[in-house]
C-alpha atoms as one frame of an Amber mdcrd trajectory, in Angstrom:
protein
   0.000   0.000   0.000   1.229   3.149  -0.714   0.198   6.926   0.865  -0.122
  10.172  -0.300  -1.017  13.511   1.029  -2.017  16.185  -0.909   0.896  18.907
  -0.611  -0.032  21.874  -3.050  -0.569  20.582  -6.560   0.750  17.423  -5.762
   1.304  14.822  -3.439   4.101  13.614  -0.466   4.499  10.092  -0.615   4.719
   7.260   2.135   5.229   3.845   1.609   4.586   2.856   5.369   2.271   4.796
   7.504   4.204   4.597  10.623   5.749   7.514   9.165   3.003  10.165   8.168
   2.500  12.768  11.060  -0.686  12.523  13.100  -1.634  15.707  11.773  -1.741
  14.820   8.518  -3.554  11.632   8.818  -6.701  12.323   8.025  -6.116  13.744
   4.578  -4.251  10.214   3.675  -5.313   8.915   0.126  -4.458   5.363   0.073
  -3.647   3.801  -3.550  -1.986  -0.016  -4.454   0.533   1.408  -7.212   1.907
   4.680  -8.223   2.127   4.963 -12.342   5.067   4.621 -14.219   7.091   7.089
 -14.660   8.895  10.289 -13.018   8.414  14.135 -12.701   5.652  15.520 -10.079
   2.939  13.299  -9.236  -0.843  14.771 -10.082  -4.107  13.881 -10.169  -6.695
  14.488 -12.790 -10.006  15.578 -12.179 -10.899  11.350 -12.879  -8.629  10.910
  -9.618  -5.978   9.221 -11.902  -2.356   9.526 -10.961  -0.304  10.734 -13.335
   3.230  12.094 -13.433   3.977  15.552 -14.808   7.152  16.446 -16.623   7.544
  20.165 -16.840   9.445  21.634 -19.891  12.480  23.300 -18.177  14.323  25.611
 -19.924  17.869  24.851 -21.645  20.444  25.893 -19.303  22.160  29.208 -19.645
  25.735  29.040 -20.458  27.992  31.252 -18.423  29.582  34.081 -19.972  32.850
  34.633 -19.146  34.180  37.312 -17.141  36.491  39.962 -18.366  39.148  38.695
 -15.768  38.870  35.164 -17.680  38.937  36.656 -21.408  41.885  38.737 -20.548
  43.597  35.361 -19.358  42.617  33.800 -22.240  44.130  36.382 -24.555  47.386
  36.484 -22.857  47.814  32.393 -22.880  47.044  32.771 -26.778  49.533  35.726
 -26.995  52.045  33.769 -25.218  51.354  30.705 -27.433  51.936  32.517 -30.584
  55.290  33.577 -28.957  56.392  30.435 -27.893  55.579  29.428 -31.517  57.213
  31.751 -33.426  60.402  31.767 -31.375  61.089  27.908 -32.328  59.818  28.232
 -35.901  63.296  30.653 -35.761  65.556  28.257 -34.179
C-alpha cells in the first residue's frame, strides 16, 4: 500500500504509515501502485495519478568574465610567442 497527502498541486508520498504525522492523517489517500514514470505526481479531475514532466528551460551558459577573457588572450599571446620563437631556431 502506498500513501499520499495532498501537498499543493501534488502529493508527499509514504510507503509505510508509521511515518506520516498525526496531523496529517486524516487527509491520507491510500492507492496499491503509483504509475510509471517520473516528474511531479498529479491527479486528474478522474482521480488518476499521473506524473507531470515540466518543460524546463535549456540551461544558460555562463559568460565569461572579463578577468577570464583577458587570461585567455594572454595564454594565446604567449602561445603565438612560444611558436614563433622555435619556428626561428
Amino acid at each position: 500500500m502506498i500513501y499520499l497527502i495532498p501537498s499543493q498541486d501534488s502529493f508527499i508520498v509514504y510507503y509505510n504509515a508509521d511515518y506520516i504525522p498525526l496531523e496529517f492523517r486524516k487527509d491520507v489517500i491510500e492507492v496499491e501502485a503509483l504509475p510509471e514514470g517520473n516528474g511531479i505526481l498529479k491527479m486528474d479531475e478522474e482521480g488518476q495519478l499521473y506524473w507531470y514532466q515540466p518543460d524546463l528551460p535549456a540551461p544558460i551558459e555562463p559568460q565569461p568574465t572579463l578577468e577570464e577573457m583577458q587570461m585567455q588572450t594572454l595564454v594565446n599571446i604567449e602561445y603565438l610567442v612560444v611558436m614563433s620563437e622555435l619556428s626561428n631556431l
